[in-house]
Backbone as a chain_set.jsonl record, in Angstrom:
{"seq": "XXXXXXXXXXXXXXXXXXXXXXXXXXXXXXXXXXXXXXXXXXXXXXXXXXXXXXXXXXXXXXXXXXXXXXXXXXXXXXXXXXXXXXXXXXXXXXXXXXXXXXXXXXXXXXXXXXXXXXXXXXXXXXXXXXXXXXXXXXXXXXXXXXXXXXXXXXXXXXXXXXXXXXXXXXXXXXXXXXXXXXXXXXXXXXXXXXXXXX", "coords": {"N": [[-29.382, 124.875, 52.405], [-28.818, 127.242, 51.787], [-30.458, 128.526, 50.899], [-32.474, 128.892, 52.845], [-31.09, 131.092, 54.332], [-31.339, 132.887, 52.56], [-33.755, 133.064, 53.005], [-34.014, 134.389, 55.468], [-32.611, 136.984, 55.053], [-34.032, 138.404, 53.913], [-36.107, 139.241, 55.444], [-35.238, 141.628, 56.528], [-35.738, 144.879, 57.564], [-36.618, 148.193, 57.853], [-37.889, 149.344, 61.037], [-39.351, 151.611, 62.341], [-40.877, 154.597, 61.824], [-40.327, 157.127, 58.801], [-39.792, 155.57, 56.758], [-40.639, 152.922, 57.537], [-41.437, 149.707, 57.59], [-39.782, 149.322, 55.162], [-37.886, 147.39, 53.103], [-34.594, 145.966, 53.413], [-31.777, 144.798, 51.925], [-29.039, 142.505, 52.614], [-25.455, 142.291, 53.271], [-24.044, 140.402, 51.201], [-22.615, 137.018, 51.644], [-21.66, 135.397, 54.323], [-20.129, 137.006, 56.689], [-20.963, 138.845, 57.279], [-22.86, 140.314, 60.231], [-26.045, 140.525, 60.483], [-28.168, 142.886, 62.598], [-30.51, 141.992, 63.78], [-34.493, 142.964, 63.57], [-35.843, 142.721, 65.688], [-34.028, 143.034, 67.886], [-33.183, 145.44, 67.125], [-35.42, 147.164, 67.11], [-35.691, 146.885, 70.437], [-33.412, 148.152, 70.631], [-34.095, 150.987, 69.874], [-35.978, 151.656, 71.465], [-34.463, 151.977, 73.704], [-32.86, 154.637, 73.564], [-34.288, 156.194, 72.398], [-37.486, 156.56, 71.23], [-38.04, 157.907, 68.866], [-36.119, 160.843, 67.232], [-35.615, 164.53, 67.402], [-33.494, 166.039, 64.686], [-29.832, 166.392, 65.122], [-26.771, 164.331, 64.614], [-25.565, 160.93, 63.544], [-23.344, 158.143, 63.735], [-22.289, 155.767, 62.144], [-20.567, 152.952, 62.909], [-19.661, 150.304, 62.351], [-20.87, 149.475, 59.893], [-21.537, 147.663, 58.284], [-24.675, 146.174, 56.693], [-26.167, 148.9, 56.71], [-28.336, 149.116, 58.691], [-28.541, 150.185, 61.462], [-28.027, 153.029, 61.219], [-29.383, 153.605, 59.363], [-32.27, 153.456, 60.576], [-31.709, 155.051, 62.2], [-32.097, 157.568, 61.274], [-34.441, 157.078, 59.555], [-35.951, 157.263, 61.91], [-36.088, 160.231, 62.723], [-33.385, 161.303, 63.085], [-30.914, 163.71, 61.813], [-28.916, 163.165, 60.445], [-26.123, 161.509, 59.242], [-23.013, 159.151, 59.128], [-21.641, 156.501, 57.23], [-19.314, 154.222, 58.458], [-17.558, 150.959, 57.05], [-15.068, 148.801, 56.783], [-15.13, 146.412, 54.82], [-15.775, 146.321, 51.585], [-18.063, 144.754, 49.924], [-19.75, 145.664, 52.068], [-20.252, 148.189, 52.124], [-21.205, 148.413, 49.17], [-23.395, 147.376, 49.674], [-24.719, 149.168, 51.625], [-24.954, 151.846, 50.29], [-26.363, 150.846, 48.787], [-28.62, 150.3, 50.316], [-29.058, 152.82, 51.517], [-30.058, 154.376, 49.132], [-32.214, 153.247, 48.227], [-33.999, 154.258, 50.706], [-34.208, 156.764, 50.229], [-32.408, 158.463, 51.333], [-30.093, 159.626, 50.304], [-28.563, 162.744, 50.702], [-28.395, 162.968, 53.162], [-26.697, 161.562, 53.895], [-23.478, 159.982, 54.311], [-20.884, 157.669, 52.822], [-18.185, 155.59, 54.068], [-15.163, 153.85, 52.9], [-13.425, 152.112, 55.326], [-11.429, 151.438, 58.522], [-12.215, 151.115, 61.78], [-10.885, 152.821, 63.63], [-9.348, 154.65, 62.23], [-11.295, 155.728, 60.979], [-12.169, 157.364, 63.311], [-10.435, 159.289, 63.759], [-10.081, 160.819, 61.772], [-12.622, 161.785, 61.412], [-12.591, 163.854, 63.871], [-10.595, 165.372, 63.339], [-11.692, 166.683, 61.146], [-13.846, 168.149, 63.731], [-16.057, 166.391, 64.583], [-19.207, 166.33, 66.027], [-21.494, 163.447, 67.905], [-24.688, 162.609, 68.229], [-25.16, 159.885, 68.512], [-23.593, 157.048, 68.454], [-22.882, 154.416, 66.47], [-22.017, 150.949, 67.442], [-21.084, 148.012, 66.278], [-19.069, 145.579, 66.148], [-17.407, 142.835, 64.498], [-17.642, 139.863, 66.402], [-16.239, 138.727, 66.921], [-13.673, 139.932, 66.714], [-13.33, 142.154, 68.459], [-12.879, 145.104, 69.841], [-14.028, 146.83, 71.972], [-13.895, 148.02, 74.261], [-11.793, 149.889, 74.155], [-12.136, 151.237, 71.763], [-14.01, 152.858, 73.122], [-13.404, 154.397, 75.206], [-11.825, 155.861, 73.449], [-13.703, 157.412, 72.219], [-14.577, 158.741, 74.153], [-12.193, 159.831, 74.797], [-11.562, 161.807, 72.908], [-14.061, 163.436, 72.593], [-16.471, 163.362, 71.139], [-18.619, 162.383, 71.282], [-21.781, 163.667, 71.671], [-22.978, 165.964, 74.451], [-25.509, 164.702, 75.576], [-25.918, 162.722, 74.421], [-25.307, 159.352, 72.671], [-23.888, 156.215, 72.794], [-24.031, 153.064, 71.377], [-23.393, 150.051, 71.981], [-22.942, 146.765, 70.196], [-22.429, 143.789, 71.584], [-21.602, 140.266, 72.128], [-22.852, 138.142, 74.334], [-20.694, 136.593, 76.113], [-18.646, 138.681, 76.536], [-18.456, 140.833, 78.586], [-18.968, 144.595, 79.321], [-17.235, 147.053, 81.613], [-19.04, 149.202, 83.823], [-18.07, 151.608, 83.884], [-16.402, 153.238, 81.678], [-13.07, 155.189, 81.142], [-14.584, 158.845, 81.13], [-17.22, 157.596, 80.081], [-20.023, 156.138, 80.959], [-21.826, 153.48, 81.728], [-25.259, 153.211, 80.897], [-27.647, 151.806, 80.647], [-27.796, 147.986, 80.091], [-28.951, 145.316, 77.835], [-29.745, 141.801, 77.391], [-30.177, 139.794, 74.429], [-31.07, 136.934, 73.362], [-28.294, 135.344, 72.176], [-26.977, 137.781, 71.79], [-25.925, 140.773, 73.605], [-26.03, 144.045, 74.647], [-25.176, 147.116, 75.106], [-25.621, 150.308, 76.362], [-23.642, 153.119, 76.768], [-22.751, 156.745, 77.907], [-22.289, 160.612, 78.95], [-21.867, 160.564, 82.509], [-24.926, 162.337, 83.95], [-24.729, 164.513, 86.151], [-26.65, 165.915, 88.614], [-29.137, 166.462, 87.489]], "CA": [[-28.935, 125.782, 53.467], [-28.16, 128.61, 51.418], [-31.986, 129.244, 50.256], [-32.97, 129.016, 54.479], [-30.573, 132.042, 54.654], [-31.637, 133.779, 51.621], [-35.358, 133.683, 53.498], [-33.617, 135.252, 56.864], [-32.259, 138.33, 55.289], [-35.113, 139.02, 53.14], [-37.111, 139.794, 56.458], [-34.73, 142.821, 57.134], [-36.622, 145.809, 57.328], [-36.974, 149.101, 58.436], [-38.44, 148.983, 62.101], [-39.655, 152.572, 61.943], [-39.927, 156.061, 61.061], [-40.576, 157.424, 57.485], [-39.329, 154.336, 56.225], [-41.265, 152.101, 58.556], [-41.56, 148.458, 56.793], [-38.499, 149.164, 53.946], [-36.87, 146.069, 53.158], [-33.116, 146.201, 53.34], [-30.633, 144.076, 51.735], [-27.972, 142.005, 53.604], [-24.446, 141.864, 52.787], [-23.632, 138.893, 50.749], [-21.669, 136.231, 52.566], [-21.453, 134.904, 55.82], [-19.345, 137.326, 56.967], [-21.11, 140.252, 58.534], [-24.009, 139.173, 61.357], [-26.753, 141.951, 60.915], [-29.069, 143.21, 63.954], [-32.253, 141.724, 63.944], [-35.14, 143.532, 63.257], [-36.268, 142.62, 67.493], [-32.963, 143.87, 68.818], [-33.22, 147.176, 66.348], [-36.641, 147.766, 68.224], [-35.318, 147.179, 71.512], [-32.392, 149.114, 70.962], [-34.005, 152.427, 69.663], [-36.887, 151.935, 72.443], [-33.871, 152.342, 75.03], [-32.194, 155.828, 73.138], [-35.36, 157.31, 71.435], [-37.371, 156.296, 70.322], [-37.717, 159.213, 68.118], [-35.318, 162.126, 67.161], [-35.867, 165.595, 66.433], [-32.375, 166.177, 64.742], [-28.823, 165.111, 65.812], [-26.166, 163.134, 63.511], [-24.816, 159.758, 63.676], [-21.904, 157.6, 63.494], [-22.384, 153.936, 61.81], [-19.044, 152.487, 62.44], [-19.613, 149.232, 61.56], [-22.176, 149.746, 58.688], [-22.898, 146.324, 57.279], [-25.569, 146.609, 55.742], [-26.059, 150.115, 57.151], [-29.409, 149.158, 59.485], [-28.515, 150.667, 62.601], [-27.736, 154.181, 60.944], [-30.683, 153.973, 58.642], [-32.991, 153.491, 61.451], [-31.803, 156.27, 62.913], [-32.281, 158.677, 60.024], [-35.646, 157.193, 59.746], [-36.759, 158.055, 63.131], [-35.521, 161.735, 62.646], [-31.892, 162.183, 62.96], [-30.612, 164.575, 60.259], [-27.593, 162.675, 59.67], [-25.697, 159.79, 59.513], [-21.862, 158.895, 58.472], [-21.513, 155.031, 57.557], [-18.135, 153.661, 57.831], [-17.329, 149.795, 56.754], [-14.103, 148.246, 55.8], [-15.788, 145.866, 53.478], [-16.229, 146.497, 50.16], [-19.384, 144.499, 49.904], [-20.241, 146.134, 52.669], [-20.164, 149.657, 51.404], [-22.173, 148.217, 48.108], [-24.716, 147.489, 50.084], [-25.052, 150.573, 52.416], [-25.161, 152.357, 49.331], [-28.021, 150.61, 47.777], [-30.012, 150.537, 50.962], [-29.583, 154.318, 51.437], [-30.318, 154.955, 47.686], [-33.682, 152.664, 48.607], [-34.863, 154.881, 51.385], [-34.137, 158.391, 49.841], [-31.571, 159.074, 52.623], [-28.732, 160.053, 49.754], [-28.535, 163.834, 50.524], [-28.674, 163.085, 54.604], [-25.882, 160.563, 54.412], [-21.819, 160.063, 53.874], [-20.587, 157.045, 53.443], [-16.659, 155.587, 53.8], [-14.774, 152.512, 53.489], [-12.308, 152.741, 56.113], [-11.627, 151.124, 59.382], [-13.083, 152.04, 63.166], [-9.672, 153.787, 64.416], [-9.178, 155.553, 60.98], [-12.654, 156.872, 60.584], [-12.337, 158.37, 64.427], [-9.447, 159.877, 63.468], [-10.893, 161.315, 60.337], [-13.717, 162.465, 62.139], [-11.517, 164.369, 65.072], [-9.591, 165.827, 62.268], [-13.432, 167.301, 61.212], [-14.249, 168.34, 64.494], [-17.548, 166.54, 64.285], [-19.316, 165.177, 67.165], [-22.695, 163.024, 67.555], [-25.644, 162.416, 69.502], [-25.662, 158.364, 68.544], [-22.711, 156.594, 67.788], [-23.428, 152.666, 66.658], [-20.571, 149.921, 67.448], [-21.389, 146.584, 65.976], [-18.136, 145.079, 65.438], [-17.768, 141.374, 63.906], [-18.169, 139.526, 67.758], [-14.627, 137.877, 67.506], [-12.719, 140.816, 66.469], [-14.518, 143.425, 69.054], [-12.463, 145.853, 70.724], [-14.996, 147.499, 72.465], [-13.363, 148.783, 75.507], [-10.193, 150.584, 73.385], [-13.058, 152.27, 70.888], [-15.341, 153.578, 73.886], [-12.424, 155.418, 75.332], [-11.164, 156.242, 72.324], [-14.948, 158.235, 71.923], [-14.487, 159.746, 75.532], [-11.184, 160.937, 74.573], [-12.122, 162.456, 71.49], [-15.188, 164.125, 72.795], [-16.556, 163.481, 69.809], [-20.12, 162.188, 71.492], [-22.567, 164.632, 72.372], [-23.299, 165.945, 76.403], [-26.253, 163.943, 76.149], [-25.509, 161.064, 73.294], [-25.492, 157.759, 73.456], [-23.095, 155.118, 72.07], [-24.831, 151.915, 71.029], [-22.833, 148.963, 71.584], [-23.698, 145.612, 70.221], [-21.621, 142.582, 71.755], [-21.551, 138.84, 72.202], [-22.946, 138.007, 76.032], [-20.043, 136.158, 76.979], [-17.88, 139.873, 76.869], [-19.067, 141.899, 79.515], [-18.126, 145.784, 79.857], [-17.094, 147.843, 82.589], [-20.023, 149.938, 84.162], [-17.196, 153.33, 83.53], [-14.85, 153.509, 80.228], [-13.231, 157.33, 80.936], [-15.778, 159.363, 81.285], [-18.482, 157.394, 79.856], [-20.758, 155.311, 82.399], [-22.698, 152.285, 81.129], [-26.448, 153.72, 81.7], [-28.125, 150.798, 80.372], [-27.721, 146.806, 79.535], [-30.189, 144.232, 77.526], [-29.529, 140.663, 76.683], [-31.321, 139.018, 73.847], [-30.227, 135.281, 73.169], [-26.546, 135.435, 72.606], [-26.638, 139.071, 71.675], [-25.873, 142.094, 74.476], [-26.37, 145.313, 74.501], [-24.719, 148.314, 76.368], [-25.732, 151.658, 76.113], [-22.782, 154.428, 77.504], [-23.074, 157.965, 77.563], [-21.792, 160.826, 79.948], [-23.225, 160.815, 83.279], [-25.474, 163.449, 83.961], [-25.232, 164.231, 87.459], [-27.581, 166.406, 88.892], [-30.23, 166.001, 86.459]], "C": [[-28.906, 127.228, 52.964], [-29.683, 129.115, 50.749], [-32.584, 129.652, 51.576], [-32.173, 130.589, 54.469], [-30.634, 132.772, 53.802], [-33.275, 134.031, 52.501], [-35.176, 134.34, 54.554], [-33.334, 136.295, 56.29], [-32.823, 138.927, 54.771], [-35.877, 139.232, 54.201], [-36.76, 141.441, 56.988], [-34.776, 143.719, 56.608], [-36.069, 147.088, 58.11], [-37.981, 149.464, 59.532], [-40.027, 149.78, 62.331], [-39.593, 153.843, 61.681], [-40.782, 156.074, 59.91], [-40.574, 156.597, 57.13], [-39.661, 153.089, 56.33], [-41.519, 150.878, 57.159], [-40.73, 148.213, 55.393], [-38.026, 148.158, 54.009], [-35.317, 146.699, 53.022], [-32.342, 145.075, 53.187], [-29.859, 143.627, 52.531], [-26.966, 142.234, 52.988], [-24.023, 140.536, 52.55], [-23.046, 138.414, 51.571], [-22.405, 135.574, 53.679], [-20.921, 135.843, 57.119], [-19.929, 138.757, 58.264], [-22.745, 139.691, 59.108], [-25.242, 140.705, 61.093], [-27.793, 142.264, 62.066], [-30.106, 142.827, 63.47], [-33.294, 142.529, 63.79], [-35.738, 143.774, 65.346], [-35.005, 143.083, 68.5], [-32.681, 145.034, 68.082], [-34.153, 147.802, 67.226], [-36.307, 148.17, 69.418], [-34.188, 148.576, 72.004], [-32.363, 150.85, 70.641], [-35.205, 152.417, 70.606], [-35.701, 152.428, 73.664], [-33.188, 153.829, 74.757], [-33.099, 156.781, 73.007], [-36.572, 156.969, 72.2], [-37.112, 156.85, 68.779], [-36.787, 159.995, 68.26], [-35.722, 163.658, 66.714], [-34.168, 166.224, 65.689], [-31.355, 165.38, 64.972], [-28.286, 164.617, 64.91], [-25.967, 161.989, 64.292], [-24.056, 159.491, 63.054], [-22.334, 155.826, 63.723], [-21.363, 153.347, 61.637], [-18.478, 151.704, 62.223], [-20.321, 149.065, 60.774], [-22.818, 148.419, 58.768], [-23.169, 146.785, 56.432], [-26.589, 148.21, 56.21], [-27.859, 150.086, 57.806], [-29.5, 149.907, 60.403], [-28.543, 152.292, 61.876], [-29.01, 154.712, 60.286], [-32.013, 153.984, 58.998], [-32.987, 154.808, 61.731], [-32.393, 157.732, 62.201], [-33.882, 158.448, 59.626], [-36.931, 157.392, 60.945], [-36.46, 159.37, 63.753], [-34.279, 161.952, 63.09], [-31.577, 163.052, 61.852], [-29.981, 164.496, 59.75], [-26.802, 161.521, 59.603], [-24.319, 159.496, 58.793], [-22.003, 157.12, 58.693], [-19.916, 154.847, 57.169], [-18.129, 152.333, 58.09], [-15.772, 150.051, 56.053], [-14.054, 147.046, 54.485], [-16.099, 146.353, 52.549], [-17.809, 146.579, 49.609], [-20.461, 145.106, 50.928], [-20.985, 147.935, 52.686], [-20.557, 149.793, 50.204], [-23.462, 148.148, 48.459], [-25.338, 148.548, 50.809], [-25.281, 151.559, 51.475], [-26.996, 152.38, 48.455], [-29.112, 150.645, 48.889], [-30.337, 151.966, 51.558], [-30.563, 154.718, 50.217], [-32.415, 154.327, 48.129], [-34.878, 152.941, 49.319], [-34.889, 156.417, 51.069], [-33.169, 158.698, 50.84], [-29.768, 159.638, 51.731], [-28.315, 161.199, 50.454], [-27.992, 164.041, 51.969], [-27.03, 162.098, 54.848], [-24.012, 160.526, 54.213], [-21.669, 158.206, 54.251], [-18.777, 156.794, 53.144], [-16.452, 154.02, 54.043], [-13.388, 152.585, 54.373], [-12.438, 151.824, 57.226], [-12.202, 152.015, 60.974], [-11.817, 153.213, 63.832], [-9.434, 154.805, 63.639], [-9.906, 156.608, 60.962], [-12.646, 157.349, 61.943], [-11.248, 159.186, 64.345], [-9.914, 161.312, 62.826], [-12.302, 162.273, 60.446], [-13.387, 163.502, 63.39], [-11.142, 165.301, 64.219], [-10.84, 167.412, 61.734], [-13.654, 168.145, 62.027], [-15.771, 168.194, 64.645], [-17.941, 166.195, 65.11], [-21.299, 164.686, 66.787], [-23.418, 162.929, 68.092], [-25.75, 160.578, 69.308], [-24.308, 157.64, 67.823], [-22.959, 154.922, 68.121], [-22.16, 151.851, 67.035], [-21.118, 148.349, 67.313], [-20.483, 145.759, 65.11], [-18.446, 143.637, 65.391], [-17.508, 140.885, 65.876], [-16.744, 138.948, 68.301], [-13.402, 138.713, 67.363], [-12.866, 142.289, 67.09], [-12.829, 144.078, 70.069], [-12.955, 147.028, 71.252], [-14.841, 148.464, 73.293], [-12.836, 149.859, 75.028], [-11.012, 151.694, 72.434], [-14.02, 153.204, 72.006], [-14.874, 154.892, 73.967], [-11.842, 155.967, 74.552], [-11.847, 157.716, 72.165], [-14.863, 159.164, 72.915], [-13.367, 160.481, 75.145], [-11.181, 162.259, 73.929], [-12.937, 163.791, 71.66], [-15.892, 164.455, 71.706], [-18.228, 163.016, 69.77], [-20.85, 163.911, 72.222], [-22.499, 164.832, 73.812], [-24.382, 165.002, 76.169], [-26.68, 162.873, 74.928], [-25.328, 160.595, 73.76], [-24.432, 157.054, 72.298], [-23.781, 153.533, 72.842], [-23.611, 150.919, 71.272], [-23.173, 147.434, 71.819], [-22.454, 144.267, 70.605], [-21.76, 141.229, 72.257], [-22.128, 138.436, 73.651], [-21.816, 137.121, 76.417], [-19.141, 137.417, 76.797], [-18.846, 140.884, 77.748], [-17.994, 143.482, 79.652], [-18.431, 146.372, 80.34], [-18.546, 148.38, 82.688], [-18.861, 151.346, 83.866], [-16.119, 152.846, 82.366], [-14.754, 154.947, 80.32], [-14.277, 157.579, 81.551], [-16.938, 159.083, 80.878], [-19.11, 156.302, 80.732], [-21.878, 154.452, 81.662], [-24.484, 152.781, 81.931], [-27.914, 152.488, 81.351], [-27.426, 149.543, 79.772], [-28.412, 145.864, 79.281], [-29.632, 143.05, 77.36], [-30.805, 140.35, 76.075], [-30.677, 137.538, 72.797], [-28.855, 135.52, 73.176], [-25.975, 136.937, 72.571], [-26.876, 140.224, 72.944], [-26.029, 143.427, 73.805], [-26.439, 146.792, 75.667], [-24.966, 149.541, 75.723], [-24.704, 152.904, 77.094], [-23.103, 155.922, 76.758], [-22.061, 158.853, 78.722], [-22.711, 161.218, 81.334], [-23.287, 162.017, 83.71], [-25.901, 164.01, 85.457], [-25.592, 165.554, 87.581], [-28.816, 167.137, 88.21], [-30.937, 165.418, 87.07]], "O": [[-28.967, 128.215, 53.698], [-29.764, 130.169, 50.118], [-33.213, 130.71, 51.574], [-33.04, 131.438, 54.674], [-29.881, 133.72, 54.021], [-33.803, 135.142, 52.543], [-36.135, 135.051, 54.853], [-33.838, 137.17, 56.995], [-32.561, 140.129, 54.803], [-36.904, 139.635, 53.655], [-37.511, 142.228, 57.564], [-34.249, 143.921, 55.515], [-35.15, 146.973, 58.921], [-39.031, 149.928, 59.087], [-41.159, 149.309, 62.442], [-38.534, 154.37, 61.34], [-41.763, 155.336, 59.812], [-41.755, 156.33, 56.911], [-39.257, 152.196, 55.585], [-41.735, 151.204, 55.992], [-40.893, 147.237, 54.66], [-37.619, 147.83, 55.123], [-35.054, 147.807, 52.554], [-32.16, 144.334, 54.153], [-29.789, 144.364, 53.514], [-27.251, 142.49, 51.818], [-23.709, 139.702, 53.399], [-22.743, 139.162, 52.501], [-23.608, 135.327, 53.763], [-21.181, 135.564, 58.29], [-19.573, 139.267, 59.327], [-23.522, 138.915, 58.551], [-25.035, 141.789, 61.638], [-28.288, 141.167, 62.326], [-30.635, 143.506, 62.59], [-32.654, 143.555, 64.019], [-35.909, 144.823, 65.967], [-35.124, 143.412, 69.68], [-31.758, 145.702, 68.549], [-33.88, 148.75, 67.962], [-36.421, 149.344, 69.771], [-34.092, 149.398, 72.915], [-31.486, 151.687, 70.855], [-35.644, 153.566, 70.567], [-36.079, 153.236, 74.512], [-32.892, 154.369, 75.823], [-32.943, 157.953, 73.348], [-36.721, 157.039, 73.42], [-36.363, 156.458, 67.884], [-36.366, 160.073, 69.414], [-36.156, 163.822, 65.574], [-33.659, 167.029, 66.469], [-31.434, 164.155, 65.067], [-29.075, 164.258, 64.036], [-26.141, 161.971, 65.511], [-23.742, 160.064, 62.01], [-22.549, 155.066, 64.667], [-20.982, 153.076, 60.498], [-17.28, 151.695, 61.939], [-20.665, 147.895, 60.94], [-23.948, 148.061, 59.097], [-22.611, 147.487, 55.589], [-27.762, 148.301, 55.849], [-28.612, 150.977, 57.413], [-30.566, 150.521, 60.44], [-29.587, 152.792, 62.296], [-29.57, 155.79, 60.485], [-32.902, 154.345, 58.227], [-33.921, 155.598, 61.592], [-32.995, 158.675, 62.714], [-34.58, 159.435, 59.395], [-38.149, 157.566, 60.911], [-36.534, 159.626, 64.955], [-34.134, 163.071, 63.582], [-32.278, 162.888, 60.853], [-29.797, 165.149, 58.723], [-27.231, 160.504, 60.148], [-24.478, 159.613, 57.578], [-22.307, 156.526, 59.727], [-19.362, 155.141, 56.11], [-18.582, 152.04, 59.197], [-15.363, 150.905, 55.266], [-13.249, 146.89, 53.567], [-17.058, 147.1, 52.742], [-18.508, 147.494, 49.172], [-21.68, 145.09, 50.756], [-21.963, 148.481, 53.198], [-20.491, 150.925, 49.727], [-24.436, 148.628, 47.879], [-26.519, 148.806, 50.576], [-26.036, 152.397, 51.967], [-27.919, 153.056, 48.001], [-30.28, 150.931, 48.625], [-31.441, 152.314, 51.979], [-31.648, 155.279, 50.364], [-33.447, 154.991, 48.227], [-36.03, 152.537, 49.161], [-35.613, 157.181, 51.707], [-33.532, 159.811, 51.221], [-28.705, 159.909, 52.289], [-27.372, 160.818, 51.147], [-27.266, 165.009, 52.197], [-26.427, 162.066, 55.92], [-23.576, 161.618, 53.848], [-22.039, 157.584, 55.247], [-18.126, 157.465, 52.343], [-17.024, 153.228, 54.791], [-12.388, 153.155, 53.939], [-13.509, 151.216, 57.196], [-12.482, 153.205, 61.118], [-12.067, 154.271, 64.41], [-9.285, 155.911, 64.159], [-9.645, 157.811, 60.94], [-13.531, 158.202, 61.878], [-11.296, 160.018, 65.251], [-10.035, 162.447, 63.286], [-12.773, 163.157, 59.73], [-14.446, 163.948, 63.83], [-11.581, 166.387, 64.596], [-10.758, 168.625, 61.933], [-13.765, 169.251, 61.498], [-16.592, 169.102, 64.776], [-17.148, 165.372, 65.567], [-22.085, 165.175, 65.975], [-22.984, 163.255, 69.197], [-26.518, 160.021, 70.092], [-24.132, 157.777, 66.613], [-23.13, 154.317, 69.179], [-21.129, 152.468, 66.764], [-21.503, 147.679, 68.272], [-20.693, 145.331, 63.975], [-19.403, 143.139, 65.984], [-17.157, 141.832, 66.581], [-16.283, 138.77, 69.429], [-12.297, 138.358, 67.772], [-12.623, 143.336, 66.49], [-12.019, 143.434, 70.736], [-12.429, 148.123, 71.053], [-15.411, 149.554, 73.242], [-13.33, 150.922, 75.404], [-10.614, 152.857, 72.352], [-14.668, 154.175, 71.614], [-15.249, 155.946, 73.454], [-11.103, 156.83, 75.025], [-11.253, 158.787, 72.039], [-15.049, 160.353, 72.655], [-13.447, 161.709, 75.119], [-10.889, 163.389, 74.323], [-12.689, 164.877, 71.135], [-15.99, 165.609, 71.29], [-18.975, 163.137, 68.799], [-20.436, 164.813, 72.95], [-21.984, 163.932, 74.475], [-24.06, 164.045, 76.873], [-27.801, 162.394, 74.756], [-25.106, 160.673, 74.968], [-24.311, 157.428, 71.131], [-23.945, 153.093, 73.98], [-22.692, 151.168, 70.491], [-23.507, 146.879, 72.866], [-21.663, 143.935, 69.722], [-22.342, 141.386, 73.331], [-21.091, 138.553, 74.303], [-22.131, 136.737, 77.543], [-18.141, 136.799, 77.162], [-19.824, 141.526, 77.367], [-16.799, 143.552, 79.942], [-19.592, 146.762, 80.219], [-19.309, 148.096, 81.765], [-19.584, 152.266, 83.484], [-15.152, 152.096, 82.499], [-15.576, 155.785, 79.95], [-14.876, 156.851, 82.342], [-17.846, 159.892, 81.065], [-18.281, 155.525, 81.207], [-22.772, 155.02, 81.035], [-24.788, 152.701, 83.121], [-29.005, 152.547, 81.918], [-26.51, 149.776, 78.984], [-28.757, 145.226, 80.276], [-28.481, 143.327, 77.022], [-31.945, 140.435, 76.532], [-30.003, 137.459, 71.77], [-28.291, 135.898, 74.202], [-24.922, 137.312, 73.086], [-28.041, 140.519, 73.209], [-26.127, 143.692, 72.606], [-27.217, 147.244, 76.507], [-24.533, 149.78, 74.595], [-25.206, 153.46, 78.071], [-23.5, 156.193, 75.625], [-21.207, 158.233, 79.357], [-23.764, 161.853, 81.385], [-22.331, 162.769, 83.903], [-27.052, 163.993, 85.896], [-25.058, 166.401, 86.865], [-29.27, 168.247, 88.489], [-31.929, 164.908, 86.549]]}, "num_chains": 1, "name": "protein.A"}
């Protein structure tokens, strides 16, 4: 069993971008679920696909895929925060792997902390990721948290990856659900603010 799942996370790559076909490490364990290489695609075909510019906010790192995507399809920045340990060993080594040291920050910290911490900053983003563990998701409580904050861009996007049996709202605050994918058990909501008369 445990060699079958050593051949699954050795497929996880860099989608594209600069970086296009990079392998990327998993985080040891069991413990953290990482995005697929076919719901990475999907999910920067619905934002981008490309960037010219722009930071991000990886606020469940992992193994810091979602962030390192982004940075390889031109963002100019990228904060990873994980409360794992192992998790923040590995985001490390798969920055160090794509050259993205110089572009990047990372923290071990939790999701309420690091928006805090970031507020505190006054930083805001054009892409903020949310790919909490699926059983411990407080999805709703972090959106609004982001609306409060104003800590997303006017025309950013917050990524969020969740379980298909949790469905959320079409409005959190001021942000308005402007897209939703399913792909096998995994969802996928895209909020932002809406842009009316555009």
């Amino acid at each position: 069993m445990q060699e079958s799942y050593k051949a699954v996370v050795n497929i996880m790559r860099v989608v594209s971008g600069t970086c296009k076909g990079r392998p990327l490490k998993a985080v040891p364990g069991t413990g953290t679920r990482p995005t697929t290489d076919k719901v990475k695609e999907a999910i920067f075909n619905m934002i981008g696909p490309y960037f010219d510019g722009g930071s991000a906010l990886d606020l469940f790192g992992g193994s810091g895929g979602l962030g390192i995507e982004a940075l390889s399809r031109g963002t100019e920045s990228c904060i990873f925060v994980d409360k794992d340990q192992k998790a923040i060993q590995t985001i490390h080594k798969n920055i160090e792997a794509c050259g993205f040291e110089k572009q990047s920050e990372v923290y071990r910290n939790d999701a309420e902390r690091a928006l805090k911490a970031v507020m505190k900053r006054e930083l805001s983003f054009s892409l903020i990721f949310l790919d909490p563990p699926y059983k411990q998701q407080k999805l709703k409580a972090l959106i609004n948290s982001i609306g409060e904050a104003g800590i997303l861009d006017e025309k950013g996007y917050i990524v969020a990856e969740h379980g298909t049996e949790e469905s959320l709202p079409d409005e959190l605050g001021e942000l308005v659900k402007l897209k939703g994918e399913l792909y096998g058990t995994t969802a996928v909501s895209i909020f932002g603010y809406s842009l009316k008369g555009e």
